[in-house]
LOBA-889650 format. One record per residue (C-alpha): x, y, z; residue in one letter. Coordinates in steps of 0.001 Angstrom, whole numbers, plus 524288, in hexadecimal, padded with zeros to 5 digits. Layout:
XYZA ...
END
This chain:
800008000080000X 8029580EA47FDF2X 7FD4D8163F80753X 7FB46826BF806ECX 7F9DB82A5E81570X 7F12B837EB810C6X 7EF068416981C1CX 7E0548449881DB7X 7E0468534E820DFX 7DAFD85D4F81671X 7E7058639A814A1X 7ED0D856E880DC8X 7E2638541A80598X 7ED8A855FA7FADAX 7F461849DB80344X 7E92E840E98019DX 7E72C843DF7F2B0X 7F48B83F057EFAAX 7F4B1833FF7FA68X 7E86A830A67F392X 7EB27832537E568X 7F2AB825287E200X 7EA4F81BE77ED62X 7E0D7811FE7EBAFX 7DB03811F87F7B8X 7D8C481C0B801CEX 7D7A88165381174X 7CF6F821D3817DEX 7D29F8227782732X 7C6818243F83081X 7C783826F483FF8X 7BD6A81EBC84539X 7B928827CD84EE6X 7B87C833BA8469DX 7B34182C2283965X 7B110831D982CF2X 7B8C48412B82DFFX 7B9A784C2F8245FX 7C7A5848388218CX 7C1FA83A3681F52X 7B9088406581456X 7C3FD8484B80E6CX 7CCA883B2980ABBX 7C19B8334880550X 7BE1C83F607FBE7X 7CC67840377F72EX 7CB478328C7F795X 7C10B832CB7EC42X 7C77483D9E7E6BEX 7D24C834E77E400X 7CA60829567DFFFX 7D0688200B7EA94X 7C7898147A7E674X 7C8FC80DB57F481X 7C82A812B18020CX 7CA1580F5780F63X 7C0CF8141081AE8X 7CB2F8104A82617X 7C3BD812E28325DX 7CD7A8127F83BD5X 7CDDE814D384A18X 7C3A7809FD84CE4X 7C871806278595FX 7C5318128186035X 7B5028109485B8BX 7B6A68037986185X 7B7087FD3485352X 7A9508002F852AEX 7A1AB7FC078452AX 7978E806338467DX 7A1E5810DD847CFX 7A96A80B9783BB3X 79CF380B1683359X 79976818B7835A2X 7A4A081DA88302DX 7A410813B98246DX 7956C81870822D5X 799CA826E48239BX 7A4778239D8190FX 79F0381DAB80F9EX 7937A8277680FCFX 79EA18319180D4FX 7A68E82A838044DX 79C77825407FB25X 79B72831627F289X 7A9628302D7F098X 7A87A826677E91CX 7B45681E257EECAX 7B01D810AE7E9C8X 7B60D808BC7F49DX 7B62F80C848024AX 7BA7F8031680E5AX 7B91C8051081BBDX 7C0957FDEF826C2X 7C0A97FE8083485X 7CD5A802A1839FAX 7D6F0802DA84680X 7E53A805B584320X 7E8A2805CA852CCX 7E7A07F826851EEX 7E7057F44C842A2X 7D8167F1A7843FDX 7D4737EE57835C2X 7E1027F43D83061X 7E88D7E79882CEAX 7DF587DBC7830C4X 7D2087DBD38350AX 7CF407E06E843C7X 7C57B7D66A84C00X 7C2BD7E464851BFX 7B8177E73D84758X 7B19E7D8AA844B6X 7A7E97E28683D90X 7AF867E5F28336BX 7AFFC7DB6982821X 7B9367E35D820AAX 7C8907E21081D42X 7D30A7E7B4824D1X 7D9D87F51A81F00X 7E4EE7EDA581997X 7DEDA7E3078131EX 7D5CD7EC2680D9DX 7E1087F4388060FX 7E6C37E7CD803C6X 7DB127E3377FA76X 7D4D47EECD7F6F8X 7D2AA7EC7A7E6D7X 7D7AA7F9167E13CX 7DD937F3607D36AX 7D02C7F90E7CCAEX 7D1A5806267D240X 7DC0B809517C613X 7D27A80BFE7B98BX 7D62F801DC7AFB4X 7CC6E8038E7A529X 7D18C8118F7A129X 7DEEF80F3E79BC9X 7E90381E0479BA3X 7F66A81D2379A48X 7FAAE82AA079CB3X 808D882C1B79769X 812F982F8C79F10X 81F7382D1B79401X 823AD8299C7866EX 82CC981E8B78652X 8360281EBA779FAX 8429C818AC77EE3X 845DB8143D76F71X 8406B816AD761FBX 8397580B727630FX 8309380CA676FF8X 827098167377454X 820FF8139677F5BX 8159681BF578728X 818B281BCA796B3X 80DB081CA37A276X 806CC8179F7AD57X 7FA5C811047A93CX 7F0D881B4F7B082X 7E337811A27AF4BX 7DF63806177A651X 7E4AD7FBFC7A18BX 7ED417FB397928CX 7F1157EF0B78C19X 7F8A87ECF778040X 7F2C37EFB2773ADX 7E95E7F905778E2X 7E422804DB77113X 7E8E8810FB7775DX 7E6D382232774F7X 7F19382AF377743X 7EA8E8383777FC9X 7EAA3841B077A8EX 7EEA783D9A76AB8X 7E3568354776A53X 7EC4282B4176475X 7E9F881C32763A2X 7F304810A7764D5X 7F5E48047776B5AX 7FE337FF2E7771CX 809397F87677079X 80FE97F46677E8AX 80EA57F6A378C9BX 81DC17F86C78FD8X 822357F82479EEAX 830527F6507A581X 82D357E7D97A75EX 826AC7E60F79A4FX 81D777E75179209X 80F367E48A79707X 801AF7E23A790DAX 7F7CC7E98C7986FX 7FBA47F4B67A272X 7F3137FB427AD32X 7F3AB8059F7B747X 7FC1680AA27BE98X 80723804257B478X 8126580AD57AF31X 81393807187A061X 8175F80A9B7949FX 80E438082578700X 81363807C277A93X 8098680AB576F21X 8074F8059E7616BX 80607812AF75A57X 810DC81D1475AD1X 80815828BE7621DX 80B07832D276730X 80AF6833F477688X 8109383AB078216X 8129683D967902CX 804628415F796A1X 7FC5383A8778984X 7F55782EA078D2EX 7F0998211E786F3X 7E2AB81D0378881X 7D91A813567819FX 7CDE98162877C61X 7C58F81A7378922X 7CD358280278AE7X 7CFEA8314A7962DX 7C8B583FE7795D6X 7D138846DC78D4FX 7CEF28553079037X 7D5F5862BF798C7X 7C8F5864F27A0A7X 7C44B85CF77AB78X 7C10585C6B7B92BX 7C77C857CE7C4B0X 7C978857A97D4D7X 7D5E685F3B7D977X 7DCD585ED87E5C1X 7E49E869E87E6D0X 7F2D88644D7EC74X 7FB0E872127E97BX 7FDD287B6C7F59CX 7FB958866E7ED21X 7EDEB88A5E7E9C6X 7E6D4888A87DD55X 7E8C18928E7D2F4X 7DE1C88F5F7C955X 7E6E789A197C031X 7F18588FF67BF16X 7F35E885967B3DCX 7F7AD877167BA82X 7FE5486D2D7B54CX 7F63E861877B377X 7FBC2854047B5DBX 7F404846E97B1D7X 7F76C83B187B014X 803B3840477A70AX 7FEFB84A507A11AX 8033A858C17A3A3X 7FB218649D7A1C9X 7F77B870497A61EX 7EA60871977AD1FX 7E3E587CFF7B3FEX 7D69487DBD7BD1BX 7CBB18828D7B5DCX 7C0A887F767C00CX 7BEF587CF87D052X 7B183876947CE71X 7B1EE873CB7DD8AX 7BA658726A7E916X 7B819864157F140X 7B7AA867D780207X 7BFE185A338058EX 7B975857F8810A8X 7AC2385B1A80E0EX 7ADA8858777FECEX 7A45A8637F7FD65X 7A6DB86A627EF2FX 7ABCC878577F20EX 7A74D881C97E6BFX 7A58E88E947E278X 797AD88B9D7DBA5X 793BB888017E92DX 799C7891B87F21FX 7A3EA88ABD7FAACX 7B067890927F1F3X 7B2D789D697EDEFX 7BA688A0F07E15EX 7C6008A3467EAA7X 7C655894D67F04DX 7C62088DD77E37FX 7D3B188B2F7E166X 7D8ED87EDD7E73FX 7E0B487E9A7F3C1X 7EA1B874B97F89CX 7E178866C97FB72X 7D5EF86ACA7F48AX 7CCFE864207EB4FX 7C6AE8693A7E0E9X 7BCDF867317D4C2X 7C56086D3D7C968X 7C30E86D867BABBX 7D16D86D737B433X 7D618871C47A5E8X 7E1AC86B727A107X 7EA4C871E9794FCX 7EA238665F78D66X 7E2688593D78FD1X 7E29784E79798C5X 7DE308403A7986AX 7D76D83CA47A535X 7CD57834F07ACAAX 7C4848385C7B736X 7CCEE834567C429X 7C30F82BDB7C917X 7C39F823CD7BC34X 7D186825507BB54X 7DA55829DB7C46CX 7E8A782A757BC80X 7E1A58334C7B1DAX 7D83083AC87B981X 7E28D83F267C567X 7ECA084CBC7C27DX 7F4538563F7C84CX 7F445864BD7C83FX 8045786AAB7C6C6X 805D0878887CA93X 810D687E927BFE2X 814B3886267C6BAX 81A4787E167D3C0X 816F886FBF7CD38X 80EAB86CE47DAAFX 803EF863BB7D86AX 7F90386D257DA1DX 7EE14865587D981X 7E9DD8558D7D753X 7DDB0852F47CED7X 7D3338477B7CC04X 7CC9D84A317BEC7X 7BD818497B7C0D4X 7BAC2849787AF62X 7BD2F854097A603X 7B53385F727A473X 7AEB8866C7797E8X 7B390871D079495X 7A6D387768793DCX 7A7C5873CF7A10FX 7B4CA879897A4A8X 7AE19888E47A7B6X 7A38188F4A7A984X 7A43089A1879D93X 7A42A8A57C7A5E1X 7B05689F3D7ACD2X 7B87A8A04D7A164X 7BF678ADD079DBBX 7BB5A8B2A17911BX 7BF5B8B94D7845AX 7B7208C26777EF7X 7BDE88C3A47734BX 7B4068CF0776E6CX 7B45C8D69877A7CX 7C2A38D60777982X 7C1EF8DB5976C0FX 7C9848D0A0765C5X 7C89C8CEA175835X 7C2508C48575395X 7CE628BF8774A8CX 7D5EC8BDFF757E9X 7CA988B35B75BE7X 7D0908A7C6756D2X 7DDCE8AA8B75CEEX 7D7908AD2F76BF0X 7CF5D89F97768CEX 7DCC589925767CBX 7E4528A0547728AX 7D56C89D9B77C22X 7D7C288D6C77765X 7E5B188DE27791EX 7E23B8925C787E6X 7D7C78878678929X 7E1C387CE2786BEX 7E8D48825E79106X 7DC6E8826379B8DX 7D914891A879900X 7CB968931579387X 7C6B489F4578F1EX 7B93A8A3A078965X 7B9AC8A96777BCFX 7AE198B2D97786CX 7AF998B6A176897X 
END
């Protein structure tokens, strides 16, 4: 086992997120005596936020309620209750007492009601091999292997699916087709590779592709620079919703800037924190340090992604700050958004080209400089 000891306090909700990021299962720790807290609230919403597909309810403490079962199932009641619009699809509780490794490594004749497993055999046979999505294969790539004239080899870490030798691939974002000629590894060449394996393909076709492209099959990721995600800010410094970002998913590189707060999340109420309904002002919108937000993000050239909760490798990025290269801010991609969608019309600033007395044979060059600015996440209203 690896195990991320996360502090619980607000203050390192930035903690948990990373703790959190890589695990398959989250063990939530509950004082018998005090049962179901704020802070125990907080985790299993970043919890979900992370799509940690298995957790824990360790109700510890039990011999100081005199391992009583009516104590232990009000706080499973109150849980679950809780929990179940989270949408965490497996959720175990377990009677605990670490003073004297009650339930912790073998099962304690302390609580004959509990017909459970103890804590350890439980992570011992907990099934998590169909957590990783292997019907959506994406092999983002990280290199270009061409150690002679002869080979030329695509390098990467298989983020989801499965891909098996003679399989119909399309280069993102070329469009291009071909097939796997070879799955090539250190030890050998293999016939089928899955996640999380390092390999490199080799293709049929001579195509073009490069560092931060990606091979699919047929059922493709969202292709597109607009699309809506949950932040946690991670960066000491505030916000500046001014200030371009680099982007980085899976391999790709771009730069990415804020268009939209839809909502701030309260952690431990999970109440959504707006300025349609009156609990932010303009002035608290931008992010602060451990916050968690509802943002819609434009990218300056496009990404293939997921939804998180369908895929995890392709829906997850990071926000760089170019200026001091911090990691400003993790996301989860929620889907992409219309860009219909992207503003309200009377959000965007706008160029009234008559007003401004422009001529009307300078049109066609402000079109291209206003599209030229779109690409790079700047949208501005033309009125002709």
């Amino acid at each position: 086992f690896i195990i991320a000891d996360t502090p619980g306090h607000e203050q390192y909700t930035r903690n948990m997120i990373t703790g959190g990021s890589t695990a398959n299962l989250a063990i939530i720790l509950v004082d018998a005596r005090t049962g179901v807290i704020t802070q125990t609230r907080r985790h299993s919403f970043l919890v979900s936020l992370l799509g940690i597909k298995h957790v824990v309810l360790a109700v510890n403490k039990m011999d100081l309620v005199g391992f009583s079962e009516e104590r232990f199932n009000e706080i499973v009641k109150e849980y679950k209750q809780f929990i179940a619009p989270l949408g965490i699809p497996d959720v175990t509780c377990i009677p605990l007492s670490a003073l004297d490794g009650d339930n912790v490594v073998e099962r304690s004749g302390r609580t004959p009601w509990y017909n459970g497993i103890s804590l350890l055999d439980f992570l011992e046979t907990v099934h998590i091999d169909n957590d990783h999505n292997l019907s959506d294969f994406r092999f983002p790539v990280q290199y270009v292997l061409r150690p002679n004239l002869d080979f030329r080899g695509f390098c990467g870490k298989v983020a989801s699916g499965v891909v098996r030798k003679g399989d119909e691939v399309i280069a993102l974002p070329s469009g291009k087709k071909s097939r796997v000629k070879s799955i090539v590894t250190y030890d050998g060449e293999l016939d089928y590779a899955f996640p999380p394996q390092s390999v490199t393909l080799t293709l049929e076709d001579e195509i073009d592709v490069s560092r931060g492209e990606m091979l699919d099959p047929d059922n493709l990721p969202v292709v597109d620079r607009n699309f809506e995600a949950m932040l946690v800010w991670m960066d000491e410094e505030p916000m500046d919703l001014n200030k371009s970002f680099f982007i980085k998913q899976t391999t790709n590189l771009s730069r990415s800037r804020i268009s939209n707060i839809k909502y701030k999340v309260d952690v431990n109420t999970m109440d959504q924190l707006s300025v349609d309904n009156g609990r932010l002002t303009p002035d608290d919108l931008p992010m602060q340090l451990n916050q968690i937000a509802r943002v819609v993000l434009t990218t300056a050239k496009e990404l293939f992604f997921d939804p998180y909760q369908k895929n995890k490798a392709t829906g997850a990025f990071i926000l760089i700050d170019p200026i001091t290269n911090n990691t400003s801010a993790v996301g989860m991609i929620i889907d992409r958004v219309e860009d219909k969608d992207m503003h309200l019309s009377e959000d965007l600033p706008v160029l009234n080209l008559p007003k401004l007395e422009i001529a009307p044979e300078h049109y066609e060059a402000i079109e291209k400089a206003v599209k030229d600015l779109k690409r790079q996440g700047i949208e501005v209203k033309i009125i002709k």
